[in-house]
N, C-alpha and C positions, 0 to 999 in steps of 0.2 A: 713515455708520454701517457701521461691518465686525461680522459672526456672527463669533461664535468659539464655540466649545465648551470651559465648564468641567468638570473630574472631580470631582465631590463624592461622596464614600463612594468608592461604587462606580458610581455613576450619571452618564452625559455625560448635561451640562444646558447650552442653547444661552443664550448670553449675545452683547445687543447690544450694545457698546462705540462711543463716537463721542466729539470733543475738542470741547469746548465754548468754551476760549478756550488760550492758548498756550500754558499752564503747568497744565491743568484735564481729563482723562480723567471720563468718567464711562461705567460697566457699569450693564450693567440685564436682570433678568432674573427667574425665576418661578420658587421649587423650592418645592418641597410647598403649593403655592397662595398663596406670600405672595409679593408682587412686593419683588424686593429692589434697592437701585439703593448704589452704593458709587462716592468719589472719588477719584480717585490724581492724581500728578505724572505718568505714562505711562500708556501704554495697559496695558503688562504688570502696572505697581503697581495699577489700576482692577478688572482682571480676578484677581488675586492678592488682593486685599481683598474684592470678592465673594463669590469661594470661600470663607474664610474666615468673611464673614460668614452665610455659606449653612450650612457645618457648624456651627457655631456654633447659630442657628437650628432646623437638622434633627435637634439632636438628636446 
């Protein structure tokens, strides 16, 4: 499992990222209290779909 830090708004918000199987990223992390967990084909796609789904969410 690698920390990374996502930018949403204006706020770094820490995201776990880890690969579940070959082809399978999965981020995971916590903005405005709602735990959000998003899948990608890479680690970069997993942590870029986060984000997204983070502003999305926030508002």
């Amino acid at each position: 499992m690698t920390e990374r830090t996502a930018k949403v708004w204006d706020k770094d918000v820490p995201v776990s990222v880890h690969q579940k199987s070959k082809s399978v990223w999965v981020a995971v992390g916590t903005y405005h209290g709602q735990r959000i967990e998003a899948k990608g084909r890479s680690e970069s796609a997993a942590l870029a779909l986060w984000r997204e789904t983070a502003r999305y969410r926030g508002g």
